[in-house]
TIDOTOR-891603 format. One record per residue: residue in three letters; z, x, y of N, C-alpha, C in turn. Coordinates in Angstrom, 2 decimals. Layout:
<logus>
r=Ala&n_zz=Z&n_xx=X&n_yy=Y&ca_zz=Z&ca_xx=X&ca_yy=Y&c_zz=Z&c_xx=X&c_yy=Y
...
</logus>
This chain:
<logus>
r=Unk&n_zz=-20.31&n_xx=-11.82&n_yy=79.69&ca_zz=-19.73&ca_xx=-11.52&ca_yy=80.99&c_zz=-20.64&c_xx=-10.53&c_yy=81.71
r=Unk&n_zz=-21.02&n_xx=-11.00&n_yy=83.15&ca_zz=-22.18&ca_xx=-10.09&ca_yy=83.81&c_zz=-21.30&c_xx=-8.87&c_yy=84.55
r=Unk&n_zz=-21.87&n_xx=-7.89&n_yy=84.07&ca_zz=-21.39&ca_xx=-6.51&ca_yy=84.95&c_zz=-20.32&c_xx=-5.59&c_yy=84.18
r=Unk&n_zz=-20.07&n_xx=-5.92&n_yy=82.71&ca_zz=-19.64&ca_xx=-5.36&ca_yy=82.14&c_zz=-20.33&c_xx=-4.72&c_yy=80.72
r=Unk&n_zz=-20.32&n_xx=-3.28&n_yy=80.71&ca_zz=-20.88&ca_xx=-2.14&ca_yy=80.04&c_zz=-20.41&c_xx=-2.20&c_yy=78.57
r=Unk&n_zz=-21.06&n_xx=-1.74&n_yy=77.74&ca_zz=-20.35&ca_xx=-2.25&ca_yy=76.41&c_zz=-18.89&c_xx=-1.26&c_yy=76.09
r=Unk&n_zz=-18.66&n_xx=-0.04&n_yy=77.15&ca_zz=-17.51&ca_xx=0.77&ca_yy=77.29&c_zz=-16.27&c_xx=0.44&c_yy=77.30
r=Unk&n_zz=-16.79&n_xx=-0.78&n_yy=78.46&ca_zz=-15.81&ca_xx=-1.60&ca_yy=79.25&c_zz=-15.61&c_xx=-2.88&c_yy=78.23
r=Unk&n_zz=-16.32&n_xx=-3.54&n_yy=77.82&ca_zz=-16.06&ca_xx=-4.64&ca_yy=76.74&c_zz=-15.19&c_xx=-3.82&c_yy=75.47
r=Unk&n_zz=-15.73&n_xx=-2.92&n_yy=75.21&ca_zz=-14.76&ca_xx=-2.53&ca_yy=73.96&c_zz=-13.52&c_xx=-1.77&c_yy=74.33
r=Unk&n_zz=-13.28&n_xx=-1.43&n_yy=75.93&ca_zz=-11.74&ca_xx=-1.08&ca_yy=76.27&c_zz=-11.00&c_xx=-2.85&c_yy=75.85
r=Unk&n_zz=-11.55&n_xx=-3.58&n_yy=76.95&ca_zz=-11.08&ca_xx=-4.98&ca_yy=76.39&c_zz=-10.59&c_xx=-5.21&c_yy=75.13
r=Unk&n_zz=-11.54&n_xx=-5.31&n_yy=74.55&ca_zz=-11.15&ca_xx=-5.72&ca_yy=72.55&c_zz=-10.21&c_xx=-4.94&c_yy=72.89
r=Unk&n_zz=-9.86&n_xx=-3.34&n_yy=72.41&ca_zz=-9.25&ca_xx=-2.39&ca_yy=72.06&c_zz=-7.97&c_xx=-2.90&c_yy=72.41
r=Unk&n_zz=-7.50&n_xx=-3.35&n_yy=73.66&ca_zz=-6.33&ca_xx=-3.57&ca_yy=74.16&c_zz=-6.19&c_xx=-4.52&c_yy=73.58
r=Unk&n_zz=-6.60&n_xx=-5.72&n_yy=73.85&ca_zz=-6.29&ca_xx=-7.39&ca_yy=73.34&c_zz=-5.95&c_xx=-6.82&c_yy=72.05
r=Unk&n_zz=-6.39&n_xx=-6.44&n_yy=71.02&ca_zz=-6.32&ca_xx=-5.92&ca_yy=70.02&c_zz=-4.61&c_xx=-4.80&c_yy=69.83
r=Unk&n_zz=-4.56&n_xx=-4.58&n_yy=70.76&ca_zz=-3.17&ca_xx=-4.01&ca_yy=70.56&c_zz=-2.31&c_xx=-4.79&c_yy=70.84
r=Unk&n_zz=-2.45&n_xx=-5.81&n_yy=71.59&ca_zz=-1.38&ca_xx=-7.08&ca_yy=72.32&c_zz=-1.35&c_xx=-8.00&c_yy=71.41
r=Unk&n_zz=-2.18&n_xx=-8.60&n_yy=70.33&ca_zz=-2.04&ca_xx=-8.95&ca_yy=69.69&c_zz=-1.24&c_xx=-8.40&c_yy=68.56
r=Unk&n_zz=-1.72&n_xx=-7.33&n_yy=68.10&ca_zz=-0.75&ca_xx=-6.75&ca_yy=66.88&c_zz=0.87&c_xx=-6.56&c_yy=67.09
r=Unk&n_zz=0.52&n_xx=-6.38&n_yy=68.94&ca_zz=1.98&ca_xx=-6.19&ca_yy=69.24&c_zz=3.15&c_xx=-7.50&c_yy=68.89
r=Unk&n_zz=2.57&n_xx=-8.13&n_yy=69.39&ca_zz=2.85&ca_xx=-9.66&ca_yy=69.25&c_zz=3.52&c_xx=-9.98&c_yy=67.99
r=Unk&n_zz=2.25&n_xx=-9.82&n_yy=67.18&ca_zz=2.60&ca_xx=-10.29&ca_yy=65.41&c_zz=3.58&c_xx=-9.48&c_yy=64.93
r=Unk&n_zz=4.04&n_xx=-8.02&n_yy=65.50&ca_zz=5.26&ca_xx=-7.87&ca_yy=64.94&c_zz=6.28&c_xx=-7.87&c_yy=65.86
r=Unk&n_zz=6.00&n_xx=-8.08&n_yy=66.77&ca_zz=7.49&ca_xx=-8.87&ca_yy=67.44&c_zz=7.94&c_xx=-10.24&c_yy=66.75
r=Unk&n_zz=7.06&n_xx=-11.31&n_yy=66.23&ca_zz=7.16&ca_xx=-12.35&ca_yy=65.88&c_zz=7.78&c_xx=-11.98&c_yy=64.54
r=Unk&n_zz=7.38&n_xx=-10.77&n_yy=63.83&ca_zz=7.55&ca_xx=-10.58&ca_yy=62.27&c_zz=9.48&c_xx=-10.33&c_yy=62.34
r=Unk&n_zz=9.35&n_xx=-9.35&n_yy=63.45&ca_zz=10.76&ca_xx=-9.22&ca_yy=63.69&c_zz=11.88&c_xx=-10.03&c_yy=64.04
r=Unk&n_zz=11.21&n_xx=-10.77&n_yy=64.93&ca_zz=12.26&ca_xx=-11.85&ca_yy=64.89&c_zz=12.68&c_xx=-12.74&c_yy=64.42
r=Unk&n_zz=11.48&n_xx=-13.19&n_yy=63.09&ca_zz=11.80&ca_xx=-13.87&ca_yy=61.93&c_zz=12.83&c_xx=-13.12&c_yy=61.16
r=Unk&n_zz=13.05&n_xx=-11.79&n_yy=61.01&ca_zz=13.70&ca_xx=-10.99&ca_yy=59.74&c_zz=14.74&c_xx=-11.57&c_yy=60.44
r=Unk&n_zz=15.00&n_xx=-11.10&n_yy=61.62&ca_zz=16.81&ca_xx=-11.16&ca_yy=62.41&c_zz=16.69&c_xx=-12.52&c_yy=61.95
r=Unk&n_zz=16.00&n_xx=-13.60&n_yy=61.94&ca_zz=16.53&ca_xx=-15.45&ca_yy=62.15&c_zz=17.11&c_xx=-15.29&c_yy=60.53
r=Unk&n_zz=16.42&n_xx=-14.69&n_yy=59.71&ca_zz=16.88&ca_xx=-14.64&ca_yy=58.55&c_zz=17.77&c_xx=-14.20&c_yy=58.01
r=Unk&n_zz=18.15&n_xx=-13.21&n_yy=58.68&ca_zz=19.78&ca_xx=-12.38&ca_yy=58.57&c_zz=20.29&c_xx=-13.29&c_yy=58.85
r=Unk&n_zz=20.29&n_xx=-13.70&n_yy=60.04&ca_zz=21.20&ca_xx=-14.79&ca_yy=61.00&c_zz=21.47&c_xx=-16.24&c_yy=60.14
r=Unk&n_zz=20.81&n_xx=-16.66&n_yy=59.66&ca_zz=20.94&ca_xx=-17.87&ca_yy=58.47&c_zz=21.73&c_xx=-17.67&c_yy=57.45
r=Unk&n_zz=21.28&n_xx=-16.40&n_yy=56.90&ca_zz=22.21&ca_xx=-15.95&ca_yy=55.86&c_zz=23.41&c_xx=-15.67&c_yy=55.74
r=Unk&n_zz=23.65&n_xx=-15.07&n_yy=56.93&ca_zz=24.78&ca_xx=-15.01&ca_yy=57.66&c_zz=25.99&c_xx=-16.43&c_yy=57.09
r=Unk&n_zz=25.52&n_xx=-17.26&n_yy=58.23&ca_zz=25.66&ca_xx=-18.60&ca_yy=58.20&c_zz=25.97&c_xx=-19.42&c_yy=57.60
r=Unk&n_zz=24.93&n_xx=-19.13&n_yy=56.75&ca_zz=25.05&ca_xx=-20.01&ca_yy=55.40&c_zz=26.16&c_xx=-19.59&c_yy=54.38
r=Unk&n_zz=26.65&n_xx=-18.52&n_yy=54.68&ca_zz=27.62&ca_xx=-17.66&ca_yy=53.52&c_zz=28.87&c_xx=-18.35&c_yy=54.64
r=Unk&n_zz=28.97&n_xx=-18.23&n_yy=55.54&ca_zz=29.90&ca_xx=-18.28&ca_yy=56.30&c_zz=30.63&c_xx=-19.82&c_yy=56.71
r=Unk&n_zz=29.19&n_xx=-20.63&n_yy=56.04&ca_zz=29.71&ca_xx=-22.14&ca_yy=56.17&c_zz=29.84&c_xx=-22.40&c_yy=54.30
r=Unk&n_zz=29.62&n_xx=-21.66&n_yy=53.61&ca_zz=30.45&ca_xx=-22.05&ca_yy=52.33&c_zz=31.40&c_xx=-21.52&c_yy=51.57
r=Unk&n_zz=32.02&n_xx=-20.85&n_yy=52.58&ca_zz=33.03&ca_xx=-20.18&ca_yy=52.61&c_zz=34.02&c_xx=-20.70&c_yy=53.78
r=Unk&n_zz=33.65&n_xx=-21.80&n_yy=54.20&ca_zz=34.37&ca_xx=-22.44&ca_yy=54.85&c_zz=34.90&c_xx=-22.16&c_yy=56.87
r=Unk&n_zz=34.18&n_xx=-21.17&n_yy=56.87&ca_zz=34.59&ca_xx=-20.19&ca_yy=57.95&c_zz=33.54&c_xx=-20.48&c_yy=59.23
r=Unk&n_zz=32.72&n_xx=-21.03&n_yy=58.85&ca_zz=31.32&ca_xx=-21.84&ca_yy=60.02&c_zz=31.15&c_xx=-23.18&c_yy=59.81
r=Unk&n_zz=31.50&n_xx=-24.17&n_yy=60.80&ca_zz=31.74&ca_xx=-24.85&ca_yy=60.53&c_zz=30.67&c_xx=-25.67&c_yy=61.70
r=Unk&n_zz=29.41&n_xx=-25.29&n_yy=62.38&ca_zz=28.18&ca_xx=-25.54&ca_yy=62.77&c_zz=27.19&c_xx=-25.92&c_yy=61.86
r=Unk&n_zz=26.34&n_xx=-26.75&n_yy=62.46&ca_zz=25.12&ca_xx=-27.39&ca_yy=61.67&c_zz=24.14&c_xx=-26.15&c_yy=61.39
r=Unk&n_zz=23.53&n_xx=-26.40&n_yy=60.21&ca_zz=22.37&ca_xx=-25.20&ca_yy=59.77&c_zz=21.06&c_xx=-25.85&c_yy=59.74
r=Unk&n_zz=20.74&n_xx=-26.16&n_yy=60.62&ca_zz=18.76&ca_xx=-27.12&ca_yy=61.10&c_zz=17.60&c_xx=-26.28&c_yy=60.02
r=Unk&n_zz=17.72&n_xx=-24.78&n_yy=60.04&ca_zz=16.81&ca_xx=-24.15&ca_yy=59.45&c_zz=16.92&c_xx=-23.71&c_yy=58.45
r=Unk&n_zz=17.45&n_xx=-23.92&n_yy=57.28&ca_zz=17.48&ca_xx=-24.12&ca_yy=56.06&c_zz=17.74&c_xx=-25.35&c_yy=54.83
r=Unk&n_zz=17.74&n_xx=-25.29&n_yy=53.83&ca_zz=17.87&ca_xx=-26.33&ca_yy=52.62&c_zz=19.12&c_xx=-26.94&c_yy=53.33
r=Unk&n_zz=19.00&n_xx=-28.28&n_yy=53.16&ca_zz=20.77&ca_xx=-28.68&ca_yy=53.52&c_zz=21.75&c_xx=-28.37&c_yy=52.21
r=Unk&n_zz=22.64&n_xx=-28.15&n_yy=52.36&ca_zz=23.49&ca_xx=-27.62&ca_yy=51.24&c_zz=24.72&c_xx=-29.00&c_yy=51.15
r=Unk&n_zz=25.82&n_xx=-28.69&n_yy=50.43&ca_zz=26.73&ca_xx=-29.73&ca_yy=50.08&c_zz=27.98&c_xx=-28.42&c_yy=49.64
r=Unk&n_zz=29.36&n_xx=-29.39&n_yy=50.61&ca_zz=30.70&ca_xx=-28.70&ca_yy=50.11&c_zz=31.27&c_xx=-29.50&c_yy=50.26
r=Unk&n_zz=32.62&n_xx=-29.54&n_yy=49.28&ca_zz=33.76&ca_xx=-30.50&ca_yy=49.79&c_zz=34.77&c_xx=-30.07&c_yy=50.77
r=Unk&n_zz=35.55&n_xx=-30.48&n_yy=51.27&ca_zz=36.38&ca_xx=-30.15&ca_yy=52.18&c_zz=37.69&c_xx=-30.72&c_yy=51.74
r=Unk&n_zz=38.88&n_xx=-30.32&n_yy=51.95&ca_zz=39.82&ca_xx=-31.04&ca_yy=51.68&c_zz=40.99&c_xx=-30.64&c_yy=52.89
r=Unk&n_zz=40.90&n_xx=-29.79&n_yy=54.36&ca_zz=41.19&ca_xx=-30.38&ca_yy=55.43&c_zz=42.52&c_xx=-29.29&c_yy=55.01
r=Unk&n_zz=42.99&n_xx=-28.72&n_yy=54.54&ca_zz=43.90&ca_xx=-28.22&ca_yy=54.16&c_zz=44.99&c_xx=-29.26&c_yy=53.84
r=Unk&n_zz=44.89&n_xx=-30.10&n_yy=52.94&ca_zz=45.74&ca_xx=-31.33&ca_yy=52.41&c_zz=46.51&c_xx=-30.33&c_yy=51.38
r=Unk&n_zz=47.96&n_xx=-31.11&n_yy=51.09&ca_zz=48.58&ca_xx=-30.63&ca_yy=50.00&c_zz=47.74&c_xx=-31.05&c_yy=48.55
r=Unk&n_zz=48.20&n_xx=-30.54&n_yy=47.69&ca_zz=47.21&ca_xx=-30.48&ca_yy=46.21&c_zz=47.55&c_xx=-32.07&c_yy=45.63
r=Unk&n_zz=48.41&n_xx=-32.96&n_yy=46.16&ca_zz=48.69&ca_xx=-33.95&ca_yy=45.52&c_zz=48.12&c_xx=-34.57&c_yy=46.44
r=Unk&n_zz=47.27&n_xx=-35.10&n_yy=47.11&ca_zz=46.79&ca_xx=-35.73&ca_yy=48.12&c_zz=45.31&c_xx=-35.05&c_yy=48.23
r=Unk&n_zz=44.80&n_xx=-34.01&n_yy=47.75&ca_zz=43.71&ca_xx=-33.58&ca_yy=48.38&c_zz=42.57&c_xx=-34.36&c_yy=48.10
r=Unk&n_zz=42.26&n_xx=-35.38&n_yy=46.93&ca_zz=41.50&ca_xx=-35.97&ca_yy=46.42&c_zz=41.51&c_xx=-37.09&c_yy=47.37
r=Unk&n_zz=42.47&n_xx=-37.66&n_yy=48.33&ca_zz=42.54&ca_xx=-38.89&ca_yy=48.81&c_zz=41.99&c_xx=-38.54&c_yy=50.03
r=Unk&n_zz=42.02&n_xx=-37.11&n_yy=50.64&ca_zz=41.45&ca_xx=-36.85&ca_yy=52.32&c_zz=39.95&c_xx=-36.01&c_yy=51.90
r=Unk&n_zz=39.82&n_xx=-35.17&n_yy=50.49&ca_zz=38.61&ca_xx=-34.86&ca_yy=50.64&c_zz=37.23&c_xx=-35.38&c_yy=50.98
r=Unk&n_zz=35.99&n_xx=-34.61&n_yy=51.40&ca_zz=35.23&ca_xx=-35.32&ca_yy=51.56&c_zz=33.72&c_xx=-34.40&c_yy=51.76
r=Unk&n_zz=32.69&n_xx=-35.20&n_yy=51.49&ca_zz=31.52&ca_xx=-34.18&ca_yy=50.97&c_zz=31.00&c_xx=-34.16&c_yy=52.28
r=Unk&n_zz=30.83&n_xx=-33.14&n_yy=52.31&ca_zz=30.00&ca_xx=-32.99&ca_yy=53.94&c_zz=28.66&c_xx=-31.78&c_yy=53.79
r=Unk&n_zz=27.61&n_xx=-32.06&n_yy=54.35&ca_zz=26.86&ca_xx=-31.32&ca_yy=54.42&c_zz=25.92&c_xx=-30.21&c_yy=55.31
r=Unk&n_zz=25.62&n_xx=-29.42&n_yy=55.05&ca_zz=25.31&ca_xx=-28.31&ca_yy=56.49&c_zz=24.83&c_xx=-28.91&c_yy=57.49
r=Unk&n_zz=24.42&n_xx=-30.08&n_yy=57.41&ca_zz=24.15&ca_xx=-30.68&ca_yy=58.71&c_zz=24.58&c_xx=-31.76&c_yy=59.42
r=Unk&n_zz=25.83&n_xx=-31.63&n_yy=58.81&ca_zz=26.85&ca_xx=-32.31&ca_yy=59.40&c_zz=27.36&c_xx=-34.13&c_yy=59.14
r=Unk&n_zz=26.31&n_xx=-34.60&n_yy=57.98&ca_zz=27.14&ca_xx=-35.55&ca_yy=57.48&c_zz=27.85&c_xx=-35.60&c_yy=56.73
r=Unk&n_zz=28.63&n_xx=-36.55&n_yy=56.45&ca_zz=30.36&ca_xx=-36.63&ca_yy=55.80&c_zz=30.55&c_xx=-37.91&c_yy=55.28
r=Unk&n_zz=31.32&n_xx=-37.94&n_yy=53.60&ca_zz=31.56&ca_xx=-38.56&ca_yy=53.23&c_zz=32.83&c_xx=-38.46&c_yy=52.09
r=Unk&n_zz=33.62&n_xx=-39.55&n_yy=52.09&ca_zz=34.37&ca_xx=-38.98&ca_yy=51.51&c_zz=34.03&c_xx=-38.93&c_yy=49.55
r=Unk&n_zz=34.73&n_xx=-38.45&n_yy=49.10&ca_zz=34.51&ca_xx=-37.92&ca_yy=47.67&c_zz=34.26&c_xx=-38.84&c_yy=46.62
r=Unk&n_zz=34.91&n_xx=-40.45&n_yy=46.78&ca_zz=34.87&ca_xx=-41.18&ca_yy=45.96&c_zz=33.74&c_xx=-41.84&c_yy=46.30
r=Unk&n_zz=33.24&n_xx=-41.98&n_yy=47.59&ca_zz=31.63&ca_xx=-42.88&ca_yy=48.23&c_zz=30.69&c_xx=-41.86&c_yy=47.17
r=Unk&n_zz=30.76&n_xx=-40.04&n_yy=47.61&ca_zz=30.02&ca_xx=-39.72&ca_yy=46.79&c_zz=29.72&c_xx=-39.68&c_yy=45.37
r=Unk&n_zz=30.67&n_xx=-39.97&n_yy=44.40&ca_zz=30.49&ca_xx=-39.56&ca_yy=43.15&c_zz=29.79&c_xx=-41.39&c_yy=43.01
r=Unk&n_zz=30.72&n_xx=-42.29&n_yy=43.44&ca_zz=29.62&ca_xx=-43.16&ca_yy=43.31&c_zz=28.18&c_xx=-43.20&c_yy=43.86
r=Unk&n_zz=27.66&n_xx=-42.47&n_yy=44.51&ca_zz=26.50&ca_xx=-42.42&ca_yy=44.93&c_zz=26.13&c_xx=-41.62&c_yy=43.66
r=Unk&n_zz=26.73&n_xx=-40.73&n_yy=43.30&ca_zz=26.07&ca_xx=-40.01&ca_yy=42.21&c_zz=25.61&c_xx=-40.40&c_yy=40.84
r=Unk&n_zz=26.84&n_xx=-41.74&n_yy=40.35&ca_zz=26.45&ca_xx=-42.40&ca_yy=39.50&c_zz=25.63&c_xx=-43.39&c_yy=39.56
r=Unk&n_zz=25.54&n_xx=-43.92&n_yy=40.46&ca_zz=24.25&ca_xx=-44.38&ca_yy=40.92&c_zz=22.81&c_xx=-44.10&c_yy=40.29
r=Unk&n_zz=22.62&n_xx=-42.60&n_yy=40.74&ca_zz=21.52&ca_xx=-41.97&ca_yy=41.04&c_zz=21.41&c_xx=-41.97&c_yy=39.46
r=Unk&n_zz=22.47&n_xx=-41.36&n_yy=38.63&ca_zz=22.39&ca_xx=-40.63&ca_yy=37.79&c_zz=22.15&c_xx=-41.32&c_yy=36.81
r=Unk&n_zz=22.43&n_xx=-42.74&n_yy=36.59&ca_zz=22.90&ca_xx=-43.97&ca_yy=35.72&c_zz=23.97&c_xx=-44.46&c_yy=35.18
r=Unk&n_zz=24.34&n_xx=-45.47&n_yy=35.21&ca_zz=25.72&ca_xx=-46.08&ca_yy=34.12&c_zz=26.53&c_xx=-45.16&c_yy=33.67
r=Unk&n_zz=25.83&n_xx=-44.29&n_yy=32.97&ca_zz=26.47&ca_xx=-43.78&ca_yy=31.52&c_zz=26.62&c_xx=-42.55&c_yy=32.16
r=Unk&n_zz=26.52&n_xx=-42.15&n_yy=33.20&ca_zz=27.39&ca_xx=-40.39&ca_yy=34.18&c_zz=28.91&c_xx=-41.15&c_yy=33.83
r=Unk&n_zz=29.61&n_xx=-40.06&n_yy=33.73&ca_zz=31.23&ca_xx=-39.95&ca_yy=33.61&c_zz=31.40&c_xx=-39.03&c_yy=34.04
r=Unk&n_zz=32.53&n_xx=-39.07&n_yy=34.85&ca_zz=33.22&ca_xx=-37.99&ca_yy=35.92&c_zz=34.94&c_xx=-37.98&c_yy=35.35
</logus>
């Protein structure tokens, strides 16, 4: 760059150099909070109490049973997962034996 002193080039760096660092921990920070915030979440949807999709983490698996009476809960439960698909309990365990082979017993 013509007309600039090497004083003046290294005010440049110096700053860019602070805007950058600034940056990387703003970014650092707002990862920690996303991470609280998930955790949050995630405790709060298997505990039954969040009942929103979780995009940014492992998908997880709970059953639900809808608040059914105890003699019926097996017939309305159903596996649903943090991101919001649903199935009911008997599709899944057969899916599970499936996976698992013949010889799984439930």
């Amino acid at each position: 760059m013509p007309g600039l002193d090497s004083k003046e080039m290294q005010a440049i760096r110096t700053r860019e150099a602070k805007n950058v660092a600034k940056r990387a921990e703003q970014t650092h920070l707002a990862k920690i909070e996303r991470a609280k915030l998930d955790a949050e979440q995630a405790e709060q949807w298997r505990n039954g109490t969040y009942n929103g999709y979780l995009h940014n983490q492992p998908v997880m698996l709970r059953i639900r049973t809808f608040n059914a009476h105890e003699s019926v809960q097996f017939l309305v439960a159903q596996v649903e997962t943090s991101r919001g698909a649903r199935v009911p309990v008997s599709h899944a365990l057969r899916g599970l034996r499936f996976v698992r082979g013949s010889s799984c017993v439930f």
